[in-house]
N, C-alpha and C positions, 0 to 999 in steps of 0.2 A: 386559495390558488398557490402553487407552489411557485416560487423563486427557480427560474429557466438558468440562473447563473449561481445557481446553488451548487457546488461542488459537495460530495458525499464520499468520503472514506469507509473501505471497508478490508481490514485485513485479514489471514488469515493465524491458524494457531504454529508454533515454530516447528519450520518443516526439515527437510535433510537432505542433500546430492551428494554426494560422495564421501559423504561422511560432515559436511557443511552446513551449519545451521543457518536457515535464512526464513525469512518470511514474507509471502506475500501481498502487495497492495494494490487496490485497485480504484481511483478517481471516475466517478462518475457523475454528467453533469448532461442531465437531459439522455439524447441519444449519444453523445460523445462517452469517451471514454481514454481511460490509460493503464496501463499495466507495468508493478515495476517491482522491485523487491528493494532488502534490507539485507544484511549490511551495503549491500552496492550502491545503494541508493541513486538506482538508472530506472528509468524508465523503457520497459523495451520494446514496448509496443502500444499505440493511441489511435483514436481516429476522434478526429476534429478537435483536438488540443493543437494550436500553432507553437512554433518552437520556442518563444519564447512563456509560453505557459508549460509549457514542457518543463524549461528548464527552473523554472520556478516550484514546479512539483517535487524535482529533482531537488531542490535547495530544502523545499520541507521535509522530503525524505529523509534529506543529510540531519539536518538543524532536528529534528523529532527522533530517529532513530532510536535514541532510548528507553523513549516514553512509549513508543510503538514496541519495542521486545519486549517490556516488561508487560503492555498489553497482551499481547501474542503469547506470553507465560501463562498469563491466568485461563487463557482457553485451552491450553497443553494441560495445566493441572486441574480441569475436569475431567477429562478426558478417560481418567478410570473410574469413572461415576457408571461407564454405559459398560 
């Protein structure tokens, strides 16, 4: 049986706005949810995270950001496999 306060990350590969490299993250924990990116490391949108798990998402974001773009690298550099 799965753990109901199991938070689950999942990002995406490094994307682009206006010429701005960022990449996407999204916490998922049951039906709840959060969406936030890198480098900003905000959270912009959640349902059923309270504010202070928020801001604690927001703190891993910051405190990980590294280790999360070099993640987000190695899915860019398959990328010309397809």
């Amino acid at each position: 049986m799965a753990d109901t306060n199991e938070i689950k990350l999942t990002h995406s590969s490094i994307l682009s706005i206006d010429g701005k490299p960022y990449v996407s993250v999204r916490f998922d924990r049951g039906s709840d949810f959060a969406e936030g990116s890198i480098p900003e490391a905000k959270i912009v949108k959640s349902i059923g995270f309270d504010e202070d798990e928020i801001k604690k998402l927001e703190d891993y974001l910051s405190e990980n950001s590294k280790d999360l773009l070099v993640r987000a690298k190695d899915i860019s550099g398959i990328t010309h496999w397809f």
